[in-house]
N, C-alpha and C positions, 0 to 999 in steps of 0.2 A: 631676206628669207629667214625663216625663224627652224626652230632648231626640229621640230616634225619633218616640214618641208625637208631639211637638208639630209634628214636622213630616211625619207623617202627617196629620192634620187640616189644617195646610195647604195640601198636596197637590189638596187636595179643595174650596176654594176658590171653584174654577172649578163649583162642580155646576150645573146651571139651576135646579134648584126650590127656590124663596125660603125654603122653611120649611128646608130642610137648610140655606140657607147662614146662614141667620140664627141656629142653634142652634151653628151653628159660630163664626160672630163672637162670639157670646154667652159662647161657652166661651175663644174667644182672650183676650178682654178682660180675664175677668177674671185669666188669666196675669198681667196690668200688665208693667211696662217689660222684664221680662227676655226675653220673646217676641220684642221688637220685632228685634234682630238677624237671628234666624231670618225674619222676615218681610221684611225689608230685604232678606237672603242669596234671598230665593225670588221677591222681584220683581226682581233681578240677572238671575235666571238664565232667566225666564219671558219668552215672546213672547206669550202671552195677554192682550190688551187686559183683557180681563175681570176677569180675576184680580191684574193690576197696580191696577186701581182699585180690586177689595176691600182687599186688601195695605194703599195707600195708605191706603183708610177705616178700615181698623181700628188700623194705627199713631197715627190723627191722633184718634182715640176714644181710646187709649191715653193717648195723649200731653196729653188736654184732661183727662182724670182725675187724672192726675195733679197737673195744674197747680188744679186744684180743690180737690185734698186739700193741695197746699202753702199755699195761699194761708190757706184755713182756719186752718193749723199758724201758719202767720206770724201771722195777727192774735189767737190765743190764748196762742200762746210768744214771738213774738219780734219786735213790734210794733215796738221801739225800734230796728230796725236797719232803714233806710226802702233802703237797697239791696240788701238781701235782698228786700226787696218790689219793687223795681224790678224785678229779676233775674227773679221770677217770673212777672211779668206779661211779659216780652221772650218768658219761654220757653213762651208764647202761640203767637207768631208764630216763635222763632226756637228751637225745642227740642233742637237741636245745637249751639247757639255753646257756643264755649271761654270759661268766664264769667270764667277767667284775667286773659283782656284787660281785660275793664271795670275787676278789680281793679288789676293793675299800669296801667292808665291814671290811674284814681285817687290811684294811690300816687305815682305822677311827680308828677302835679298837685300832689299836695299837700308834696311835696318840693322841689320848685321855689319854693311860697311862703314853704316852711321857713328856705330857706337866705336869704334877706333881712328874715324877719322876728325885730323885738327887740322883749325883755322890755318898752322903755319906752312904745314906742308907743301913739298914743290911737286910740280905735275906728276912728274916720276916717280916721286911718292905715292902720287894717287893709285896710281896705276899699278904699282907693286902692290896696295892694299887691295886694290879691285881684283886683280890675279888671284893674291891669296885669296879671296872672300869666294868669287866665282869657281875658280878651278882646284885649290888644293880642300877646302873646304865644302865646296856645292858638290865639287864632282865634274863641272862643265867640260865637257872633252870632244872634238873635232870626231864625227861619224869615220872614220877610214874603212872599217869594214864593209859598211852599206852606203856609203857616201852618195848612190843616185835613188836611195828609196823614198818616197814621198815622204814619208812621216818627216823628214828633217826639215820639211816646208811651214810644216803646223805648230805654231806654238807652242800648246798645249803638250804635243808628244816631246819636245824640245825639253821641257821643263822635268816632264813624265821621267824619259830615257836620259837624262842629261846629256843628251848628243844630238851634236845636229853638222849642218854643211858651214862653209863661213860665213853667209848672209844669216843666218838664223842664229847663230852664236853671236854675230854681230848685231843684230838688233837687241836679242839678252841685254849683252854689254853693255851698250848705247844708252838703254831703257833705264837701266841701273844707275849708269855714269850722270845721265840729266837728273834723273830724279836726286840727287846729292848734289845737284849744281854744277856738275866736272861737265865742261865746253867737249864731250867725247861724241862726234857724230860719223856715220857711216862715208865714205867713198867709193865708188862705182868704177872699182880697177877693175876693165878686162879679167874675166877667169879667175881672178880669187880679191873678194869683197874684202875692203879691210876699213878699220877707221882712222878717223884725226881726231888729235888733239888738239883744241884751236888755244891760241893765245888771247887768253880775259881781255888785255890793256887793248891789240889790237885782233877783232874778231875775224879780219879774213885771213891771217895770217896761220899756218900751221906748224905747230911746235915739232910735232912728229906724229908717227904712224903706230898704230898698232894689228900686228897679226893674231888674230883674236883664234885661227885656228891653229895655230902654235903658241897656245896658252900663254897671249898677251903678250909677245915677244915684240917690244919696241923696235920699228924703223927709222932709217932716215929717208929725207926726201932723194937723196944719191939711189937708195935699193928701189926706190916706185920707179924712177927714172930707169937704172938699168934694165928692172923688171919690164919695161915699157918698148924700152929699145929690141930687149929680145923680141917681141911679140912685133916688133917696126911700127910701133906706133910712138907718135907726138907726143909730149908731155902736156897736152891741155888741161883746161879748168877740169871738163870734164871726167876726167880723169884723176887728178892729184886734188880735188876741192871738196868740202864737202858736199852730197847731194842731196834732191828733195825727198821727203818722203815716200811721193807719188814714184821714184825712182827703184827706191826699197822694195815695193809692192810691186810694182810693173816684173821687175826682174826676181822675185818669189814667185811669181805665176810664170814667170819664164823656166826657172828650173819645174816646176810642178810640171808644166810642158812636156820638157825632157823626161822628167821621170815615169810619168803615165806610159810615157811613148817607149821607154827602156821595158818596161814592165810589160807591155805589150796590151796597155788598156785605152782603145783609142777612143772608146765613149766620154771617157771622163778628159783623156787631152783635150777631145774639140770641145768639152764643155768649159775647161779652165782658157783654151783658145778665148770662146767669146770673153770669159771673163776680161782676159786683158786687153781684147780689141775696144769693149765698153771705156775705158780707162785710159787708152792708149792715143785716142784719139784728141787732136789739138783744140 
């Protein structure tokens, strides 16, 4: 359909009877993103209340398909890269940001710890340099004031506010710690996220824990254990090991859940719903 065509049918938008508009949205959609311009350029230009909120519906129908089909791609192709999966879940809620930023934020970050970290250094070292770099330095600080507000799900505002919840602090960290080589990955404790530090010589083995929402404060495997026993739970892999990616993601759209649901937005829960039912599935 060429570009007359597509916004003759726009045009038409505005019609009253439901079954016309709805064959018309039906056919917009499935254009996907290349339409959306065209639709952008005609709620510019339009004084129709009506027609700026179809416009609106059909870009945001657009725009959640697509985040459906990438999310999908991520967890069949490219699971290993957890901020390309951040990225896409952000462009949820923010499907215009310049994803530049996140990256060149990233790349300071981890250039900054670059330049004072040496070959000799023992983990704890690392991790006192990562503290200072991230939190006395960046700013990085645990949300406690708004601790259930969505934003602390999206990368992008993570970076923005320098606050976020402990999975989202924890990915920061993580992001930063790999891209300088430091063995630093996420864990999937019950109720508060934290990471490991794995041991180089042997990689399943965890040197210790860090609580990334008390500004890097190193664990041992005794405090997860405790921690675990309060809650009467087992000390499994699952639990004290590292986990996957797809785990990281799964449970960001589980807080995004809760939070919609706190906020009292239940369009957007049952929308992040599908998202993780897509994803969630064996």
């Amino acid at each position: 359909m060429n570009e007359q065509e597509l916004k003759a049918l726009i045009s038409l938008l505005d019609d009253p009877d439901a079954e016309i508009y709805q064959a018309l949205e039906d056919k917009l959609i499935t254009c996907g993103p290349e339409v959306i311009p065209l639709l952008e350029e005609s709620w510019e230009q339009s004084f129709d209340v009506l027609l700026q909120e179809r416009v609106e519906q059909i870009i945001h129908k657009i725009q959640f398909n697509q985040v459906k089909h990438d999310l999908q791609l991520w967890k069949l192709n490219n699971e290993e890269d957890l901020l390309d999966g951040l990225l896409i879940v952000n462009r949820y809620q923010y499907p215009n940001l310049s994803e530049d930023e996140v990256y060149e934020k990233f790349a300071e970050l981890r250039r900054n710890a670059w330049y004072h970290l040496m070959y000799d250094m023992s983990p704890i070292e690392k991790v006192k340099l990562l503290n200072n770099i991230l939190y006395r330095e960046f700013g990085l600080s645990g949300n406690t004031s708004d601790f259930h507000a969505p934003q602390n799900s999206f990368i992008n505002k993570v970076l923005e506010s320098k606050k976020g919840n402990p999975i989202s602090l924890a990915c920061v960290y993580s992001i930063v710690a790999q891209r300088l080589d430091i063995p630093i990955y996420g864990v999937n404790l019950p109720k508060h996220f934290v990471l490991a530090y794995m041991n180089e010589e042997k990689p399943d083995e965890v040197l210790f824990y860090i609580n990334v929402f008390n500004r890097g404060q190193i664990m041992r495997e005794v405090d997860i254990i405790a921690f675990l026993q309060q809650l009467n739970l087992p000390p499994t892999d699952d639990y004290v090991k590292p986990c996957r990616n797809l785990e990281v993601i799964k449970r960001i759209l589980r807080n995004l859940i809760a939070a919609y649901e706190y906020v009292d937005n239940l369009e957007k829960r049952e929308e992040v719903q599908l998202l993780l039912d897509l994803i969630d599935q064996a």
